[in-house]
C-alpha positions in Angstrom: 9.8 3.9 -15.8 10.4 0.1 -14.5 9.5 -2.4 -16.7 8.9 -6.2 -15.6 8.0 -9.0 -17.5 6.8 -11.2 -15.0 9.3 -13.6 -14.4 12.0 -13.1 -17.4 15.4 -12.7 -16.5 17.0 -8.7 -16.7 18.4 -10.0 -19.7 15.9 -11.1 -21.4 13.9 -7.5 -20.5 16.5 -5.6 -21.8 16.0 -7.3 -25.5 12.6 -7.4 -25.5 12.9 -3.8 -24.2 14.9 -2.8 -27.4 12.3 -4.4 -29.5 9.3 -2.8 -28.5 8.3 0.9 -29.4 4.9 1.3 -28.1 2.7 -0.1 -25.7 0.2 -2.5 -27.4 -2.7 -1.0 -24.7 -3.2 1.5 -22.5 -4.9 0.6 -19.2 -5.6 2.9 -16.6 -5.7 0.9 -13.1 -7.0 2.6 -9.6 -6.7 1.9 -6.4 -9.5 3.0 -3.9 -10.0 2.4 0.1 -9.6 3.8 3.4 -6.3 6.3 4.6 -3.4 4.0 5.9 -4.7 0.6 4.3 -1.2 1.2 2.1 -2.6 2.0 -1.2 0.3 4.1 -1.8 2.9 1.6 -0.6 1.1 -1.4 -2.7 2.1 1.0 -5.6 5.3 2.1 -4.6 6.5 -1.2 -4.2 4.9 -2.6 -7.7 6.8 0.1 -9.7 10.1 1.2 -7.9 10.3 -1.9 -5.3 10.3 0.2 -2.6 9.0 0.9 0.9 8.9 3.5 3.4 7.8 2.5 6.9 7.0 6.3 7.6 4.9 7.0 4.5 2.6 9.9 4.5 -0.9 10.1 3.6 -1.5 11.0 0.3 -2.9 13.9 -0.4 -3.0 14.1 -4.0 -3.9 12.3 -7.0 -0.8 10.1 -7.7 -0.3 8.9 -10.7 2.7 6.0 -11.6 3.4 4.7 -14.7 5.0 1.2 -15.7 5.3 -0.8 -18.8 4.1 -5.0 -18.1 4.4 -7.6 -20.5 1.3 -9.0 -20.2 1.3 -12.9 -18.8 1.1 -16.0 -21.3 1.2 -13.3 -24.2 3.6 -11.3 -26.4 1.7 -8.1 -25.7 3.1 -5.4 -23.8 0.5 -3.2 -21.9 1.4 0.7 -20.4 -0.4 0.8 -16.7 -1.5 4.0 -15.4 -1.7 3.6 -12.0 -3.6 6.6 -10.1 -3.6 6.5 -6.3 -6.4 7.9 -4.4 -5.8 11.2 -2.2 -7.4 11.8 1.3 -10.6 11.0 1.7 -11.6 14.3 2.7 -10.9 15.6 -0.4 -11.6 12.8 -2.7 -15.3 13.0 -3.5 -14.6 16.3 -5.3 -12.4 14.9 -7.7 -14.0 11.5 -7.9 -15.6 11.5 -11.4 -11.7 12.3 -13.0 -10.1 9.8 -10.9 -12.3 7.1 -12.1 -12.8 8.3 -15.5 -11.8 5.7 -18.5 -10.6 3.1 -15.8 -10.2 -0.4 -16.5 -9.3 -2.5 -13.8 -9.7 -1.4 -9.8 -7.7 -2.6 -6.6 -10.5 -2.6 -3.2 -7.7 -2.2 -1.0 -8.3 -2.9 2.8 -5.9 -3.4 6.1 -5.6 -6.9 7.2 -5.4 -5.4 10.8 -8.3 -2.9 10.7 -11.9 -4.6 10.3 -13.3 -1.3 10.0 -11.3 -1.0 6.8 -12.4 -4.3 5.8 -16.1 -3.1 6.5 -15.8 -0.1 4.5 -14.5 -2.2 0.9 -18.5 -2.4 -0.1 -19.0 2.0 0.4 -15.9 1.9 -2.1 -17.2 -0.6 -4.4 -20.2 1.0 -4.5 -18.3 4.6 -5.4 -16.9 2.1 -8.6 -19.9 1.1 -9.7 -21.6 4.7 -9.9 -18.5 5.9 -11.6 -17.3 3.5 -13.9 -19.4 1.4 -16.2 -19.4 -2.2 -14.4 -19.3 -4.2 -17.5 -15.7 -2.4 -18.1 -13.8 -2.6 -15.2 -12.3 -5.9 -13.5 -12.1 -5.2 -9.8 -9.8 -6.9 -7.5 -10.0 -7.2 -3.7 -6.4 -7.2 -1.5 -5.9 -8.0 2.1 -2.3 -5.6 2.6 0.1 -6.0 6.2 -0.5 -9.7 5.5 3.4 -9.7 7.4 1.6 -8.1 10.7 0.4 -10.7 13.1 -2.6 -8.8 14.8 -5.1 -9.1 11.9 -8.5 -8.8 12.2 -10.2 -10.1 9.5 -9.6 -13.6 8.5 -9.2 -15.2 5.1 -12.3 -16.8 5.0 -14.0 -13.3 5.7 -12.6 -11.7 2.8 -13.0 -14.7 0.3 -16.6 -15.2 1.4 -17.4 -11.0 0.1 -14.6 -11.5 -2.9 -17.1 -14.4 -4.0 -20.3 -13.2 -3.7 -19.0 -9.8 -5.7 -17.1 -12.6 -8.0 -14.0 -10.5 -7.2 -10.5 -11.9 -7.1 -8.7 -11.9 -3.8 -4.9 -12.2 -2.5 -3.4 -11.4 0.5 -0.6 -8.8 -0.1 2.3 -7.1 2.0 3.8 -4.1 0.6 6.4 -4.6 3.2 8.1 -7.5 2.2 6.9 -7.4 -1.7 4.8 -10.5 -0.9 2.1 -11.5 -3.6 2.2 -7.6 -5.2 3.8 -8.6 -8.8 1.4 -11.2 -8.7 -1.9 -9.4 -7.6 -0.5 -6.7 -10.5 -0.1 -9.7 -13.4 -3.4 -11.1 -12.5 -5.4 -8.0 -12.7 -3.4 -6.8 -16.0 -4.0 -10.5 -17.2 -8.0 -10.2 -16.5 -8.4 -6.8 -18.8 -6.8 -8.6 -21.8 -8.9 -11.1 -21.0 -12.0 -9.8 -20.7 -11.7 -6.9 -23.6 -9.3 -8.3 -26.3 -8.5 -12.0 -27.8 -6.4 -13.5 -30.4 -7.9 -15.6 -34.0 -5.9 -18.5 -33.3 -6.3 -18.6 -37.1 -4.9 -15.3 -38.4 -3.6 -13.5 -34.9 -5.7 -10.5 -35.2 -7.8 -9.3 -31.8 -11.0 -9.8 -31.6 -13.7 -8.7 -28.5 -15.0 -11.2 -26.5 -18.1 -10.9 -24.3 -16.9 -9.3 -20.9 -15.9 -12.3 -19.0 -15.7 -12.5 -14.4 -12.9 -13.3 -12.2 -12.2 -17.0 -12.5 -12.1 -18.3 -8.7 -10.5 -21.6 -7.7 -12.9 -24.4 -6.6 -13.0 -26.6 -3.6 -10.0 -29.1 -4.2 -8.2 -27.8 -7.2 -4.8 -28.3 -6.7 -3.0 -25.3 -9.3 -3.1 -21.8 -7.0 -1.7 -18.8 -9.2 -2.5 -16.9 -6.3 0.3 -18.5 -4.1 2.5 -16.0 -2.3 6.0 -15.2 -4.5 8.2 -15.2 -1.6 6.5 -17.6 0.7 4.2 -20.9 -0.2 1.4 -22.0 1.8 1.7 -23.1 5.0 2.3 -26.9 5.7 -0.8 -29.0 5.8 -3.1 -26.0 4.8 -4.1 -24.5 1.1 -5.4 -21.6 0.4 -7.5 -21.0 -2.4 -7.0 -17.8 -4.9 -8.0 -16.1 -7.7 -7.5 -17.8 -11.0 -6.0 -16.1 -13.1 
């Protein structure tokens, strides 16, 4: 099991590591979508920082674990991270692999618009499955590295809006923007099911809360690529998270 604490340095993790027993939560994450968008490889990459240019289509349920600390927080969350299998075989199997999820990744392939096209059949599998008010859904655009896309940004932030979705552009290739799609998501569930009394530092529940998206203009972008920031003269906007 990797752990990563989202920007501290290995020796910092190691301490903190020593100091923590248990998970504060337990969050199950899932990632649905069309064969070869590179669900498997998004994952891969998040917990073992790896990635195999020949990998095969999954054919079962895969299920990684890794221990996050969760951003801005002193909580540590265990992520459950189940990977779809093929989609012949996944409808049979469906009401498991969504069961008791709490945050979903709409995976499509920047360079396949038919992938892109076929996000809303899979949203609407989550939202038959899993109770709506529960589960924070994110959208990713993988092969952002590949230069034949076919679907532009402003396609997929246009549908990641009018769901209220987040959105990043990812490549599992080069690890760009996968720790960060990961820590936003993560950072959304505490959100939106747990925060703290400022006056005793217990939990408490708020109301279920959307995806904060950046507005025209504003300057902060969370959602900026790790590795590589924006090109010159454009900005992109991102999820806020």
């Amino acid at each position: 099991m990797k752990l990563d604490s989202g920007g501290a340095t290995d020796q910092q993790e190691q301490e903190e590591i020593f100091d923590k027993d248990c998970p504060d939560f337990n969050y199950k994450l899932i990632l649905i979508g069309d064969s070869r968008a590179g669900k498997t490889s998004v994952t891969e990459r998040y917990v073992n920082d790896a990635f195999d240019e020949k990998q095969k289509q999954t054919r079962t349920v895969q299920i990684s674990r890794k221990m996050v600390k969760i951003d801005r927080t002193e909580k540590w969350a265990q992520l459950h991270i189940w990977d779809t299998l093929g989609q012949e075989n996944f409808k049979s199997l469906a009401p498991l692999f969504y069961r008791k999820a709490v945050g979903a990744f709409l995976v499509f392939d920047l360079t396949s618009r038919k992938s892109f096209e076929n996000i809303d059949d899979w949203y609407q599998q989550v939202s038959s499955n899993v109770d709506g008010a529960r589960v924070i859904v994110m959208l990713l655009g993988n092969k952002a590295d590949l230069p034949n896309r076919e679907v532009s940004y402003n396609d997929a932030m246009e549908y990641a809006r009018s769901r209220n979705f987040g959105y990043l552009e990812v490549s599992a290739k080069t690890g760009t923007n996968i720790r960060n799609s990961f820590n936003c998501l993560v950072k959304e569930i505490y959100r939106a099911q747990v925060q703290e009394d400022p006056t005793t530092g217990n939990t408490i529940k708020p109301p279920g809360q959307p995806f904060k998206l950046l507005k025209e203009g504003d300057e902060n972008q969370p959602g900026q690529s790790e590795q590589e920031g924006p090109a010159k003269g454009k900005k992109k906007k991102e999820c806020k998270c």
